[in-house]
C-alpha positions as CSV (number, residue, x, y, z in Angstrom):
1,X,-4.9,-6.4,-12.3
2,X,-2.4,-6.9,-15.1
3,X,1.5,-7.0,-15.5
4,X,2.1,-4.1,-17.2
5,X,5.0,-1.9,-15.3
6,X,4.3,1.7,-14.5
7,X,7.8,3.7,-14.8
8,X,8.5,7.2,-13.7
9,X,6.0,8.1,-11.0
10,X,7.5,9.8,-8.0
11,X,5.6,8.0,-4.9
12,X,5.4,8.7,-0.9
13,X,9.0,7.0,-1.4
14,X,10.5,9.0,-4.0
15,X,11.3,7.2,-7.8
16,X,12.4,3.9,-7.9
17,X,16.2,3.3,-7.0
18,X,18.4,1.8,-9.7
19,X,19.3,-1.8,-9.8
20,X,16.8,-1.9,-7.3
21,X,13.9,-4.9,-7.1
22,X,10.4,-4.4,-7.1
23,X,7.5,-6.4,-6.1
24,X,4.2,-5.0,-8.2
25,X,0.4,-5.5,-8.1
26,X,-0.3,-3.9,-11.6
27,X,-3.7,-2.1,-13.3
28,X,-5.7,-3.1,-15.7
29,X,-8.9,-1.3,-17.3
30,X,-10.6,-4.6,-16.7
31,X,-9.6,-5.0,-13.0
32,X,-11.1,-4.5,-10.1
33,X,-11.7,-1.4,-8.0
34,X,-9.3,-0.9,-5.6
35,X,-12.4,-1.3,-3.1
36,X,-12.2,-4.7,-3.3
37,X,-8.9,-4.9,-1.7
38,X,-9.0,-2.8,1.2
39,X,-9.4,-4.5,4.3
40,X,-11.7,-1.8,6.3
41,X,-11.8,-2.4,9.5
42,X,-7.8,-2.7,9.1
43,X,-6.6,-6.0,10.9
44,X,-4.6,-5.3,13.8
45,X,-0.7,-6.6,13.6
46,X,0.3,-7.0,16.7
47,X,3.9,-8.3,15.9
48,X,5.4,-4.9,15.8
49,X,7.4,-3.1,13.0
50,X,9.8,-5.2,9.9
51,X,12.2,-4.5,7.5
52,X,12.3,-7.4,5.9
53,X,9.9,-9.2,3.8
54,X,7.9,-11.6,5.7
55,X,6.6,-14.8,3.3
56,X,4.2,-17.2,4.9
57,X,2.2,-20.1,3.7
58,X,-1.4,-20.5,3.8
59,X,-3.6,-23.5,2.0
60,X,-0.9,-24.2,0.1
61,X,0.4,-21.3,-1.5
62,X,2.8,-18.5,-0.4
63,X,2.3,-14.8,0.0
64,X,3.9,-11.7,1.3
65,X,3.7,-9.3,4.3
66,X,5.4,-5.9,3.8
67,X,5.3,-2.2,6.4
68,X,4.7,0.9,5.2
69,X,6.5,3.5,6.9
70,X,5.1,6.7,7.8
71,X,7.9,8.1,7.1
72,X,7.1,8.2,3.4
73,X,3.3,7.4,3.8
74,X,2.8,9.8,7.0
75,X,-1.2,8.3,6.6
76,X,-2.4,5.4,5.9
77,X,-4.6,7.2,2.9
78,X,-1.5,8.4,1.4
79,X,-0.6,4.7,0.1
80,X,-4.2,3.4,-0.4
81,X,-4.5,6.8,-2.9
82,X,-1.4,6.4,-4.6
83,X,-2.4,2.6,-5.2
84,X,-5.3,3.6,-6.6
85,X,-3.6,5.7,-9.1
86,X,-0.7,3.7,-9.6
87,X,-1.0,0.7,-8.5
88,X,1.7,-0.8,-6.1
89,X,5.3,-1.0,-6.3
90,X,7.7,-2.1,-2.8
91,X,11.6,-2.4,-3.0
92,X,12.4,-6.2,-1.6
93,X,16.0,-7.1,-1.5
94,X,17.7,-8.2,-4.7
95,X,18.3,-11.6,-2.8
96,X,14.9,-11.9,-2.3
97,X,13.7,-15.5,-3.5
98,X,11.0,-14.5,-5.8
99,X,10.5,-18.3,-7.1
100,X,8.3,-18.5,-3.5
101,X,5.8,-16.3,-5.2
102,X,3.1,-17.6,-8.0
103,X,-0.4,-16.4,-9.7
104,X,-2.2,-16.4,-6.5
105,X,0.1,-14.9,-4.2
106,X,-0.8,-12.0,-2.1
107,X,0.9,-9.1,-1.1
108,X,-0.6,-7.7,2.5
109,X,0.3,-4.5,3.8
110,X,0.7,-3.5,7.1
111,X,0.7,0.5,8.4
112,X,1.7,2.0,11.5
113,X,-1.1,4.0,11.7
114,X,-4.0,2.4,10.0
115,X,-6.3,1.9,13.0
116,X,-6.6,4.6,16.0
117,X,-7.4,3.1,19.2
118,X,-10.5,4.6,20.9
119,X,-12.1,6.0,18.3
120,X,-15.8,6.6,19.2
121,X,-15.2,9.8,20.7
122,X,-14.1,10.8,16.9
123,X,-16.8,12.1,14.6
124,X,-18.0,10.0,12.0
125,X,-16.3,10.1,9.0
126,X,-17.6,11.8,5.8
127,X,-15.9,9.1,3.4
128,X,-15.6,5.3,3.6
129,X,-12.5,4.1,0.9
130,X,-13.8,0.5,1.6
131,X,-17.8,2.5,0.5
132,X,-19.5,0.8,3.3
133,X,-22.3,3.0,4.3
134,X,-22.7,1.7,7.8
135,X,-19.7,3.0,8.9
136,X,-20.7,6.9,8.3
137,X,-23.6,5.8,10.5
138,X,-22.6,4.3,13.4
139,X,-19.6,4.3,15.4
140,X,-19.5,0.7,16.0
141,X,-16.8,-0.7,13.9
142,X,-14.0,1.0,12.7
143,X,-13.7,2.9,9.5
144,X,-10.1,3.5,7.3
145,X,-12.2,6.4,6.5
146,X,-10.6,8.0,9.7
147,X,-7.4,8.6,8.0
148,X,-8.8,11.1,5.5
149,X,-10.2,12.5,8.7
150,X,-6.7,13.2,10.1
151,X,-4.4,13.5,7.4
152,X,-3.6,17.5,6.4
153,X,-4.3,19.3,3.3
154,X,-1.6,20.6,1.8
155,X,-2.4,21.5,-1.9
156,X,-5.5,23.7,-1.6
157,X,-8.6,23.1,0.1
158,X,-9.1,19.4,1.4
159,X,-6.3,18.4,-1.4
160,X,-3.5,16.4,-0.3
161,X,-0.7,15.8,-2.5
162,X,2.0,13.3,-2.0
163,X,4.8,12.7,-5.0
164,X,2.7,12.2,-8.1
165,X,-0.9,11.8,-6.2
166,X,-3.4,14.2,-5.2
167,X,-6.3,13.3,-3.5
168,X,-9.1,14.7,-1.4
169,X,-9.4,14.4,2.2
170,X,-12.2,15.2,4.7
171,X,-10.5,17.4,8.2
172,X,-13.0,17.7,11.0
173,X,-12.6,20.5,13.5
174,X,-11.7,19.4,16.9
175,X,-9.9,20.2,20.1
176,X,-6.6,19.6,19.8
177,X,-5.9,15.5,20.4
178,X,-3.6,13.0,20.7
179,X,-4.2,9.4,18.7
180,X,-3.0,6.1,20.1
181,X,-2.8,4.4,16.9
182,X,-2.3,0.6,16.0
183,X,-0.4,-0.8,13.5
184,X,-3.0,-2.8,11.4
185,X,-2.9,-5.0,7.3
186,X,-5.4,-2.7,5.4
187,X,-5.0,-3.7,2.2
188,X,-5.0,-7.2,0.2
189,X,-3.9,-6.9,-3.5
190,X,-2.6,-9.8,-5.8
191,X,1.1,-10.0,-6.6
192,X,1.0,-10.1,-10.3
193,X,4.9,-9.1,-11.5
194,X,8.4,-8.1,-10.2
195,X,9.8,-5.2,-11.9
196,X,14.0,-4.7,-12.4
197,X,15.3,-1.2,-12.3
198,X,18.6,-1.5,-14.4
199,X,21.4,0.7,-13.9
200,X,22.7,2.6,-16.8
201,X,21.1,-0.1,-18.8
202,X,22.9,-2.5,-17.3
203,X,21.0,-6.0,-15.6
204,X,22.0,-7.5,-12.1
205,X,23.2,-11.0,-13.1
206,X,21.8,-12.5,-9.8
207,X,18.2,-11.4,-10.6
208,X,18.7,-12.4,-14.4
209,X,19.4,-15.5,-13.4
210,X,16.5,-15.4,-11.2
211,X,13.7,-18.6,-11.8
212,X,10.5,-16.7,-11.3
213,X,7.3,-18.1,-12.1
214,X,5.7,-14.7,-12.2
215,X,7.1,-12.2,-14.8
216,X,10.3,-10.2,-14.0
217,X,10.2,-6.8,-16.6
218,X,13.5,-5.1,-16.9
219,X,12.7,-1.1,-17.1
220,X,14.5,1.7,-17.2
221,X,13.0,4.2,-15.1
């Protein structure tokens, strides 16, 4: 992961709002695969859905708990594909007290749909994002690898495009179903920078004046 900013992609959620406030887990060529941060099986969340950003403590150090709608991200694929391209970027409020986060604070995030209850009467998946074989082998545990299952094609055959990424996804024939899904934290990834969105050129004074200890990059997107 690194701190460098990515400017001008149009995500699930559109292009970034000016004067707006960004929390970021950057890329870096000598980074780890996104593989490494999924969380697959997703963790269910069981407190229901958030607007606001949720900080907790644990051992010592701070980190972050932010929901993905499905109204921008209809499945949970769509974000874990557009982090893979693009890393992530999440609008918090421009009050938000970013001196709470360090190097070493995570960012978790939480979909609506990342686990479907029930599951084993599904077929197994073709694809595992988290690459564990065992779960195109058995239906045991879980897999993510169910959302690439469900989510629809819509840029040619078994492409799926949402904003700026385009990915490939896996349908299955089946009788027409309905999914009882669970909200669930499927992926981990480090906070490494906050990124600014100025208006017209022009910097909010209250997150100028902001005392970060991780780096706060003013762009102009």
């Amino acid at each position: 992961m690194s701190e460098k900013s990515i400017t001008g992609i149009i995500r699930g959620c559109g292009k970034r709002v000016p004067g707006g406030l960004y929390v970021c887990s950057g890329q870096s060529p000598y980074g780890s695969p996104i593989e490494d941060f999924i969380i697959d099986p997703p963790l269910p969340y069981e407190t229901g859905p958030f607007r606001a950003p949720v900080v907790f403590e644990k051992e010592g150090k701070n980190h972050l708990i932010l929901w993905v709608g499905s109204e921008y991200y209809p499945y949970c694929s769509d974000f874990v594909e557009e982090v893979r391209h693009y890393g992530v970027s999440k609008r918090i409020p421009n009050n938000f007290p970013v001196e709470k986060l360090e190097r070493g604070s995570m960012l978790f995030l939480v979909h609506p749909m990342a686990i479907i209850r029930e599951h084993s009467y599904m077929p197994l998946p073709e694809y595992c994002p988290k690459l564990k074989p065992e779960h195109l082998e058995t239906i045991d545990e879980y897999c993510l690898g169910h959302s690439y299952t469900i989510a629809e094609p819509n840029a040619g055959i078994n492409q799926r495009k949402l904003g700026d990424t385009t990915y490939t996804v896996f349908p299955q024939t089946m009788a027409e179903v309905s999914y009882d899904f669970q909200p669930g934290i499927f992926l981990r990834v480090p906070v490494t920078h906050f990124d600014h969105v100025m208006d017209k050129g022009r910097v909010n004074p209250d997150i100028a004046g902001k005392k970060a200890k991780l780096p706060i990059n003013f762009e102009d997107d």
